[in-house]
N, C-alpha and C positions, 0 to 999 in steps of 0.2 A: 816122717812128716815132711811132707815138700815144704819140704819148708820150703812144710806142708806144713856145737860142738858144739940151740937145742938138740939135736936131734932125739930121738926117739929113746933110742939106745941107751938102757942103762937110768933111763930117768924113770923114776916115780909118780904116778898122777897126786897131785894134791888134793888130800879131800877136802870138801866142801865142807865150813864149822857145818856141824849138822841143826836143823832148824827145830821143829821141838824135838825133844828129847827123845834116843829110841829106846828108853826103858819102859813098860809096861802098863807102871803106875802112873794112875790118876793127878792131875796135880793140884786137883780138888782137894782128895782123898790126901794128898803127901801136906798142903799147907796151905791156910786162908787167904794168907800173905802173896801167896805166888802172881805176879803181874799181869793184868789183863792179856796184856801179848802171848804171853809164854802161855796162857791157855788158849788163848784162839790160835795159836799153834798147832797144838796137842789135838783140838778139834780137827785143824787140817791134813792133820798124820793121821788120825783116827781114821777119819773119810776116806783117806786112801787107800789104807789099810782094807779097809773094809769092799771100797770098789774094786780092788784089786782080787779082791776073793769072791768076790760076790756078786760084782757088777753091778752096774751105776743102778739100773734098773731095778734089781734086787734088793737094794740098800735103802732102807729105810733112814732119817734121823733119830729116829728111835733105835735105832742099830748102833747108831756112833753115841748117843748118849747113855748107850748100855755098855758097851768099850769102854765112856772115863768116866762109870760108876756116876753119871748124873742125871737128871731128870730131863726130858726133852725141853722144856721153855729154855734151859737153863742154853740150849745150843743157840736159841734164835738171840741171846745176847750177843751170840762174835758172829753170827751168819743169817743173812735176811733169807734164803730158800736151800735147798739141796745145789739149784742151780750154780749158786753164787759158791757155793764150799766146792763146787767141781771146778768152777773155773780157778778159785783159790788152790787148789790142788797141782793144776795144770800151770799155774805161775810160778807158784812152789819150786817145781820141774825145773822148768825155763831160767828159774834165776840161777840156779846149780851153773847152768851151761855159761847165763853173760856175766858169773862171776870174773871169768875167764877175760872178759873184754878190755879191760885197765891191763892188764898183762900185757897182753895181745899190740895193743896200741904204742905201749911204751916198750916194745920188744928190738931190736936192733936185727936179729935176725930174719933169714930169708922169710919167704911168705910160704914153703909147704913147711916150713917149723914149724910156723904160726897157725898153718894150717892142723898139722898135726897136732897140735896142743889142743886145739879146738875138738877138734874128734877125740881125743880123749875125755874131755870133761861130756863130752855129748855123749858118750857111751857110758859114760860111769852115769848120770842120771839116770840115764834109759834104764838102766840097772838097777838104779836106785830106788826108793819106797814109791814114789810118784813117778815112775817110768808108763804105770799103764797106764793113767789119769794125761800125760802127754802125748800119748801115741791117740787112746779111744775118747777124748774127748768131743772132739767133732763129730763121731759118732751118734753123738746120743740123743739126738732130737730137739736139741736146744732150740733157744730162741735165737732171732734171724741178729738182732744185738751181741747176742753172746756167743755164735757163731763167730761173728764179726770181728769181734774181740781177739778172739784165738786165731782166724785167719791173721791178721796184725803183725801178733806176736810171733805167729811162723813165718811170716814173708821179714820179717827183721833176721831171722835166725838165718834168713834163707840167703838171704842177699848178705850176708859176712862171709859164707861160705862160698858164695858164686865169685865173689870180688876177693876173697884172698886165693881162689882159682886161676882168676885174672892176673893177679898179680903176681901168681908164683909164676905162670906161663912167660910173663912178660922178663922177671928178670932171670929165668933160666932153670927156674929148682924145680919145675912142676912139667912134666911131660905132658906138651900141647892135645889139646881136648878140646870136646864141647864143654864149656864151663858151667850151664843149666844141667847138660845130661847127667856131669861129673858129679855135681852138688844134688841132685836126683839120686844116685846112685850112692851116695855115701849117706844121705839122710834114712833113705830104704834100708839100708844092711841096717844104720844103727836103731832104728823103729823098730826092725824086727825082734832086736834084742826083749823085751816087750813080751815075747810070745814064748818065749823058750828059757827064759833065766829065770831063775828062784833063788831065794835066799840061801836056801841051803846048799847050793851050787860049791863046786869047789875053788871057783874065783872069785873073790867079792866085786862088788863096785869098779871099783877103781883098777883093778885088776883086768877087768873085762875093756874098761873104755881103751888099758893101756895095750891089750892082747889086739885090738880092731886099730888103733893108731899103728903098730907095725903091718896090720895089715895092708894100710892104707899107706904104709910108705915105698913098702914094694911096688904099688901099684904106680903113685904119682911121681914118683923118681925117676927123671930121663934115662933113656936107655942109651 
């Protein structure tokens, strides 16, 4: 997505607390009690789930309300269209990545650290349950509003990465670059992610963001 994300070494990507649940069951089905939230969750992992395998297109509401064992009306309580659970999906995404940003901010270290940390949590999304729902959502014929929306949200992603570019150039840890092309080129590799990883993969999540963060520091490391 052009956005459209110490050293590296040795560190661990932190996972994201996971947002609903990735157990199976319903949380209809598990208890009465369960909080409105923690099911319009459940409906936005559903959806994802389901666009990811099926694609947006293919994906009926009636699809996701057969996933958490409930009746279709019962989805337009947490979501007014399919639209709006896509964009819900693809924010979903996005927050994994600006979890990162409170980190980032209060970090003492240089800017390809910061940078690097960023491309890790950006590749463990990408990775993660809502990785397609953030790469193909622009795709999908939306309305010019909720296009809108998502350009937004990728020109914020975009421009933390061009500017901690900037910044690494500036105080010496980032090998001089175009700072668009750079942040073009590392949002590309980790979008692609998207087309080629599965769950059953032999690196998970976080593994994956953490394998493309070394990638990425070979690259950006002054020579």
């Amino acid at each position: 997505m052009p956005v459209s994300f110490i050293p590296v070494h040795n560190h661990a990507v932190k996972k994201s607390a996971p947002r609903p649940s990735a157990v199976n069951q319903s949380p209809w089905s598990a208890s009465r009690e369960k909080s409105r939230q923690l099911k319009r969750e459940a409906v936005i992992l559903a959806a994802a789930r389901a666009f990811r395998e099926r694609g947006y297109h293919n994906t009926s509401l009636e699809d996701v309300a057969t996933a958490l064992n409930v009746t279709k009306p019962t989805i337009y309580y947490y979501v007014a269209n399919k639209e709006e659970i896509l964009f819900e999906c693809f924010r979903a995404g996005l927050d994994q990545i600006k979890s990162v940003f409170g980190e980032l901010g209060a970090s003492k270290q240089c800017a390809r650290a910061k940078l690097l940390m960023l491309i890790r949590h950006y590749g463990g999304a990408i990775a993660g349950e809502f990785g397609w729902c953030m790469v193909r959502a622009e795709d999908q014929d939306l309305s010019p509003a909720m296009s809108g929306r998502i350009r937004a949200l990728k020109s914020e992603i975009d421009q933390r990465i061009r500017n901690l570019i900037k910044e690494g150039i500036k105080d010496g840890s980032v090998q001089p670059c175009d700072p668009k092309m750079t942040a073009f080129a590392i949002a590309g590799a980790l979008n692609w992610i998207s087309h080629w990883y599965h769950k059953d993969a032999s690196l998970n999540p976080a593994e994956v963001g953490e394998a493309f963060g070394q990638v990425f520091e070979n690259t950006l490391t002054p020579r």
